[in-house]
C-alpha positions as CSV (number, residue, x, y, z in Angstrom):
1,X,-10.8,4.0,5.0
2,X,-13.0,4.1,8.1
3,X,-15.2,1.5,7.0
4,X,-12.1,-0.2,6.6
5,X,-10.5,0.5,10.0
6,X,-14.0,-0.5,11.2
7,X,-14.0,-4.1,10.2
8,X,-10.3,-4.8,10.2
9,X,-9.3,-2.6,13.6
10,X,-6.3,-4.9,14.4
11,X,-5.0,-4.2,11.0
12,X,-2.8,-1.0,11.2
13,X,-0.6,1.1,9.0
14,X,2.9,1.7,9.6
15,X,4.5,3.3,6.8
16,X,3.2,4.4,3.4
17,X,4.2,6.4,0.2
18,X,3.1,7.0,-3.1
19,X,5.3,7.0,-6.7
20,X,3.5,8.1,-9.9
21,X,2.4,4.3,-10.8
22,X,2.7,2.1,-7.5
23,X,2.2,2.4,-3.0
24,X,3.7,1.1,-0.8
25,X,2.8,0.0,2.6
26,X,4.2,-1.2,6.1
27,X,0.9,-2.7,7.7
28,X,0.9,-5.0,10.6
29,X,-1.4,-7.5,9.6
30,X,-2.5,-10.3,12.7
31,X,-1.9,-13.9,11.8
32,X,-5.9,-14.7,11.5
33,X,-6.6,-12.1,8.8
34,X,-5.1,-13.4,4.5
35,X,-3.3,-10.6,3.3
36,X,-5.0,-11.1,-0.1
37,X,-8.2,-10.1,1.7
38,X,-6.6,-7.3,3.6
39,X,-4.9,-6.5,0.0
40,X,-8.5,-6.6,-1.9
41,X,-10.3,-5.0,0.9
42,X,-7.7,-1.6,0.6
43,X,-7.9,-1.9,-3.2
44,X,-11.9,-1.8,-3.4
45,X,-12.3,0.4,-0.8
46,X,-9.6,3.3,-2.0
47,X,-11.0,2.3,-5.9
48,X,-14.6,3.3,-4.4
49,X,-12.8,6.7,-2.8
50,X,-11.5,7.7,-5.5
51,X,-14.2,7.9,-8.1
52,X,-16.1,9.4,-5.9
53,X,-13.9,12.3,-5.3
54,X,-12.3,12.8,-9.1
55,X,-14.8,12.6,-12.1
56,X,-12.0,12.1,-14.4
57,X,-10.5,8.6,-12.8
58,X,-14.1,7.5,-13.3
59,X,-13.8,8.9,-17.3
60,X,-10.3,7.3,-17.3
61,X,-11.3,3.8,-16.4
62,X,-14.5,2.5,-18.1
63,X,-13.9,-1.0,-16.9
64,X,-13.7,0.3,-13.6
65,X,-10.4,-1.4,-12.6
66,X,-8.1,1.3,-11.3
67,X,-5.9,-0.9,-9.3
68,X,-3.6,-3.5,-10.8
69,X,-4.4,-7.0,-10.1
70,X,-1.1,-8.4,-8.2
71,X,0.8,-7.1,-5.5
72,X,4.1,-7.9,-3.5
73,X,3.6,-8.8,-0.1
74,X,6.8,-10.2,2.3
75,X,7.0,-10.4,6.2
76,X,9.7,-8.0,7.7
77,X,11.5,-9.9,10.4
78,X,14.7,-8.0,12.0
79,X,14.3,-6.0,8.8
80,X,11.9,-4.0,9.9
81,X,14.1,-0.6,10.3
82,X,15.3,-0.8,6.8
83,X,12.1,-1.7,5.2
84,X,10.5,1.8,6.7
85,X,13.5,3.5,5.4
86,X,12.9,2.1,2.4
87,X,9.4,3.4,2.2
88,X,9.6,5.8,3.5
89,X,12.4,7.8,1.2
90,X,10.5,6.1,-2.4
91,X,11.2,8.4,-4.9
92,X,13.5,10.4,-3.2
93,X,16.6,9.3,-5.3
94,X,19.7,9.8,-2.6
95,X,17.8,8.1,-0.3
96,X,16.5,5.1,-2.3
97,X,20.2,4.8,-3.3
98,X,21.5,4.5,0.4
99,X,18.7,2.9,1.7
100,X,19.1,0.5,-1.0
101,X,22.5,-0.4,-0.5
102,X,21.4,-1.8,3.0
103,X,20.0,-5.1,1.1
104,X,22.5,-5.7,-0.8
C-alpha cells in the first residue's frame, strides 16, 4: 500500500474491516481522482500483496483473479457518523443490528 499512498497521497482511509468474503472501507476520495480507478488501484495492488506473502492464495487462484469484479461505492453526506459505525462493528452481530436500525 505504500506504492499506493505514494501516487494517490490525497486519498486517505478512514474506516475499514474485514468479513470472511467482503471489506469495507470509509476513504475520502478528492473530486479529481474516479473511484473506479481508486477501486482498481487497491484491488491490484492488495491482489499483488497477497500472493506474495501466502503461497496458497497463489495455488488457490490460477486465473489470478482474487478480487471480485464489482463493488459498492456511495458518498456519505451527514451520514458520515453512522456509516463508520456501520463499519466499523461488521460482523459483530449486536452491533450490526443497532447500528443497522439507524437506516431504517
Amino acid at each position: 500500500m505504500i506504492k499506493f499512498q505514494k501516487k494517490y497521497p490525497n486519498v486517505h482511509l478512514v474506516e475499514s474491516n474485514l468479513n470472511n468474503d467482503h471489506v469495507h472501507l470509509l476513504l475520502e476520495i478528492p473530486p479529481n481522482l474516479s473511484v473506479a480507478i481508486v477501486v482498481m488501484k487497491i484491488k491490484w495492488l492488495t491482489s499483488v500483496a497477497f500472493k506474495k506473502k501466502f503461497k496458497f492464495i497463489r495455488d488457490m487462484y490460477l486465473d489470478g483473479n482474487i478480487w471480485g469484479v464489482g463493488y459498492f461505492s456511495s458518498t456519505i453526506g451527514l451520514n458520515e457518523n453512522t456509516i463508520k459505525k456501520y463499519i466499523k462493528y461488521q460482523g459483530n452481530l449486536d452491533q450490526t443490528k443497532e447500528v443497522a436500525s439507524e437506516f431504517s
